[in-house]
C-alpha positions in Angstrom: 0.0 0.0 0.0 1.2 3.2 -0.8 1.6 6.5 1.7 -1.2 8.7 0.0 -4.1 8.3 0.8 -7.0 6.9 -1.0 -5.6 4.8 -3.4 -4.1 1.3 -3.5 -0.9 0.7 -5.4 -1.9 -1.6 -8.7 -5.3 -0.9 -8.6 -7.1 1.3 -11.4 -7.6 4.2 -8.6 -3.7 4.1 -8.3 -3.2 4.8 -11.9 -5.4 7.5 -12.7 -5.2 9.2 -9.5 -3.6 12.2 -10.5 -5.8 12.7 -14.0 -9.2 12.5 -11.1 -6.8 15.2 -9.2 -6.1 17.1 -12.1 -9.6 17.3 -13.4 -10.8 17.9 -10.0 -8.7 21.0 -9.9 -10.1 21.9 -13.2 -13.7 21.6 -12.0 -13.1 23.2 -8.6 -11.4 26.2 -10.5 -14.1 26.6 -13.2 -17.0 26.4 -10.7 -15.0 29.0 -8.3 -14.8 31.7 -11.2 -18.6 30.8 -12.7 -19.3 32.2 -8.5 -17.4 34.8 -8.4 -18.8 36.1 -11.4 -22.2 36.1 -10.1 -20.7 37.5 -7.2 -19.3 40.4 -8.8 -22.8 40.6 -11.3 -24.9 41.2 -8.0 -22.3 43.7 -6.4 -22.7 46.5 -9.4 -26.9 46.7 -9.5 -27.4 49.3 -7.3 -31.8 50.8 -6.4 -32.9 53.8 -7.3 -32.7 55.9 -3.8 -35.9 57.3 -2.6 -34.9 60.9 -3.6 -34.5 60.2 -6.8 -37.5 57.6 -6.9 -40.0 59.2 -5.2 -40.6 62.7 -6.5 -40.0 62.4 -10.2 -42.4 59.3 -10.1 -45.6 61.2 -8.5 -44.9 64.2 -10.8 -44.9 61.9 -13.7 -47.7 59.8 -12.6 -49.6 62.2 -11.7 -50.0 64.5 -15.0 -51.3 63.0 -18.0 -50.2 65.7 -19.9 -46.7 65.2 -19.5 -47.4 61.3 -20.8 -49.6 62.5 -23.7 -46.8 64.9 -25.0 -44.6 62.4 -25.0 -46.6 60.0 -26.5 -47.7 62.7 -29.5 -44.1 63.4 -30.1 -42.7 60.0 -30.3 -45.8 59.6 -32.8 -44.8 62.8 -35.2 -40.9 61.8 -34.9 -41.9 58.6 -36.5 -43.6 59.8 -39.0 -40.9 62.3 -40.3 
């Protein structure tokens, strides 16, 4: 028997141990930069904050007029 661990000498284990370590490395490193991608995904979206949410929004909301002009020039741009 050999000193590692987790393999016996002769055995198939014992002679592709180190392509099962070698692909386990590959796996381990693939799956640590697939999470740290996420990771780093999730750290940049940032909320609105609620002075920039709030007022705008009920102003907006709150005037159909402002949505109609919009609307009426989005139609004539078009149409030039």
């Amino acid at each position: 028997m050999s000193a590692a661990i987790g393999w016996v000498e002769g055995s198939w284990s014992w002679r592709y141990a180190q392509d099962f370590s070698a692909l386990a490395n590959v796996v381990q490193a693939w799956v640590y930069s697939v999470a740290s991608l996420w990771h780093s995904t999730e750290a940049k979206v940032a909320n609105d904050s609620l002075s920039h949410r709030s007022s705008h929004h009920r102003m907006v909301t709150r005037s159909p007029n402002h949505m109609c002009a919009i609307s009426c020039s989005t139609v004539s741009a078009r149409r030039s």
